[in-house]
C-alpha positions in Angstrom: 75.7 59.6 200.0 71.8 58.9 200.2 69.7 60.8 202.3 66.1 59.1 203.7 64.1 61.8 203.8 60.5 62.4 205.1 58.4 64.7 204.0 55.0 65.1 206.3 52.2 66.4 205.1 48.9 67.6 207.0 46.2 66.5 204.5 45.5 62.3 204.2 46.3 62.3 200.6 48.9 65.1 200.5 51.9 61.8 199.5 49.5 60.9 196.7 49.6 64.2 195.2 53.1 64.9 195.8 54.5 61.8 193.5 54.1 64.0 190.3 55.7 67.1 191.7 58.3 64.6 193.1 59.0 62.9 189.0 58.7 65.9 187.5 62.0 66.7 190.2 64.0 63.7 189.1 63.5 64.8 185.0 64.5 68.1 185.6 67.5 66.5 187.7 67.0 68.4 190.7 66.8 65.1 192.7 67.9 61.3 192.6 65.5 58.9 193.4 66.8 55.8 194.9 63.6 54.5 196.4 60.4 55.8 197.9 57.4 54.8 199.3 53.9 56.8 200.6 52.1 56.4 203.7 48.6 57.7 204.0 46.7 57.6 207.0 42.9 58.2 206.5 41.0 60.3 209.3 38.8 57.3 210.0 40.9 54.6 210.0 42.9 52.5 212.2 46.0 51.9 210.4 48.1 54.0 207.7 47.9 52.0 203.8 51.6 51.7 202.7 52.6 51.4 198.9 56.1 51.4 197.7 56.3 53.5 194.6 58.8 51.4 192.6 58.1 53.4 189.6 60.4 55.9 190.6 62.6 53.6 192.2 66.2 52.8 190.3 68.2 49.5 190.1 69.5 50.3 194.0 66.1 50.3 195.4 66.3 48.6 198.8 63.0 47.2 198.3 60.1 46.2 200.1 61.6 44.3 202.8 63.0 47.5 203.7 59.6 49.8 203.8 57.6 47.5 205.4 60.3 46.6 208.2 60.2 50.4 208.7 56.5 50.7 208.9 56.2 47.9 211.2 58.3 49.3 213.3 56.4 52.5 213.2 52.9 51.6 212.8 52.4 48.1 214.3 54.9 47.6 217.3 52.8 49.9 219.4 50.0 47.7 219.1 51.7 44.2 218.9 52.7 43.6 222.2 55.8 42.6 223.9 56.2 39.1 222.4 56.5 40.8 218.7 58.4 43.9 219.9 60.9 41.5 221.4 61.3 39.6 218.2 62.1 42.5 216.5 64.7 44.3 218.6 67.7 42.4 216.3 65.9 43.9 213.4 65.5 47.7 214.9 69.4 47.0 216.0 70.3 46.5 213.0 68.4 50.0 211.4 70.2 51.5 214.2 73.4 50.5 212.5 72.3 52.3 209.1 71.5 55.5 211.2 67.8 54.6 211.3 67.4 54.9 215.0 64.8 54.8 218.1 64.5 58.4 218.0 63.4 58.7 214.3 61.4 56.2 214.6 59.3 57.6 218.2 59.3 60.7 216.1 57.6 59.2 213.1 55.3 57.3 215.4 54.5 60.7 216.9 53.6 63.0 214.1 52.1 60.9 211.6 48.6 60.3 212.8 45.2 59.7 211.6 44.5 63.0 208.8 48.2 63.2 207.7 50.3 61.3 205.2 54.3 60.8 204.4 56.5 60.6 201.7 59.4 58.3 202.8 62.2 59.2 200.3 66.0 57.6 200.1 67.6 60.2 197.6 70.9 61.5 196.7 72.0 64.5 194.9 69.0 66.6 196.0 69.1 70.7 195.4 67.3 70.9 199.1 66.0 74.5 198.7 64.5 74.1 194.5 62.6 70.5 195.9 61.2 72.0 199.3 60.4 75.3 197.0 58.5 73.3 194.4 56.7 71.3 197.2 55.6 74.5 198.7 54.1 75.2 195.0 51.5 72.6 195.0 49.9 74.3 198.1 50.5 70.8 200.0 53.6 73.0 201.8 54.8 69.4 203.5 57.3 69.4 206.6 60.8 68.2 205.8 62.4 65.5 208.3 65.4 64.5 207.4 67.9 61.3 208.4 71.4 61.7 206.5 73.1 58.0 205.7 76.8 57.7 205.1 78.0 55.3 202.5 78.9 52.7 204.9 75.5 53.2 206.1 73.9 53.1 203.0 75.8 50.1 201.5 74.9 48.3 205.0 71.1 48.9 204.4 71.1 47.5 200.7 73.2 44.2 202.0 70.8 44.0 204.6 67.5 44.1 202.4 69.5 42.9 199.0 67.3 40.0 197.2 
């Protein structure tokens, strides 16, 4: 079963710096890395800068498609108006379906602000306490928010975004 996880973190470039600590996880095999991609939010800007960090992704990424659906849905709709939000409500149904709901995403929309940065994160096989212990290492010490798929689930999410 994969797991999208999100871990928050208080400084702008604190997703950066955790993609090493995060690869030096996966060789030490305390974490499978299906996909994963970093938001970081600048203090002065308007928007977050996305990047998809397909280095670490393996052959069942759910690619790009997927990440900057997500985003959108996070970032943008706020700001789009109705006519685009209303386009989109068959496409936040369907994350609904895959257990990527309204209230994860209102809670994403809510804590990651201007100063702050995310590592988005669909794993499996995670030792929970060794990853949020070597986070906590780097001095970044990142809040864990967490969204468990089932297998249904995640099968449905990579038919949804397959190429």
């Amino acid at each position: 079963m994969a797991t999208l996880t999100v871990w928050k973190f208080e400084n702008w470039d604190g997703a950066n710096q955790a993609i090493g600590t995060l690869e030096s996880l996966a060789k030490q095999g305390l974490i499978k890395v299906h996909d994963a991609a970093a938001v970081s939010w600048q203090p002065e800007a308007k928007r977050p800068k996305t990047r998809q960090l397909r280095n670490l992704a393996g052959a069942g990424a759910v690619g790009g498609m997927f990440w900057g659906m997500l985003f959108g849905l996070i970032f943008l709709m706020p700001l789009a108006g109705a006519a685009i939000g209303a386009a989109s409500g068959a496409l936040a149904g369907s994350l609904t379906d895959v257990g990527i709901d309204d209230g994860f995403i209102k809670s994403m929309r809510d804590q990651l602000k201007p100063g702050t940065s995310a590592l988005f994160l669909m794993s499996s096989d995670a030792v929970p306490d060794k990853v949020k212990e070597t986070f906590d290492a780097t001095g970044l010490k990142p809040e864990l928010i967490q969204s468990n798929l089932s297998n249904e689930q995640e099968a449905a999410l990579r038919e949804m975004f397959a190429d």
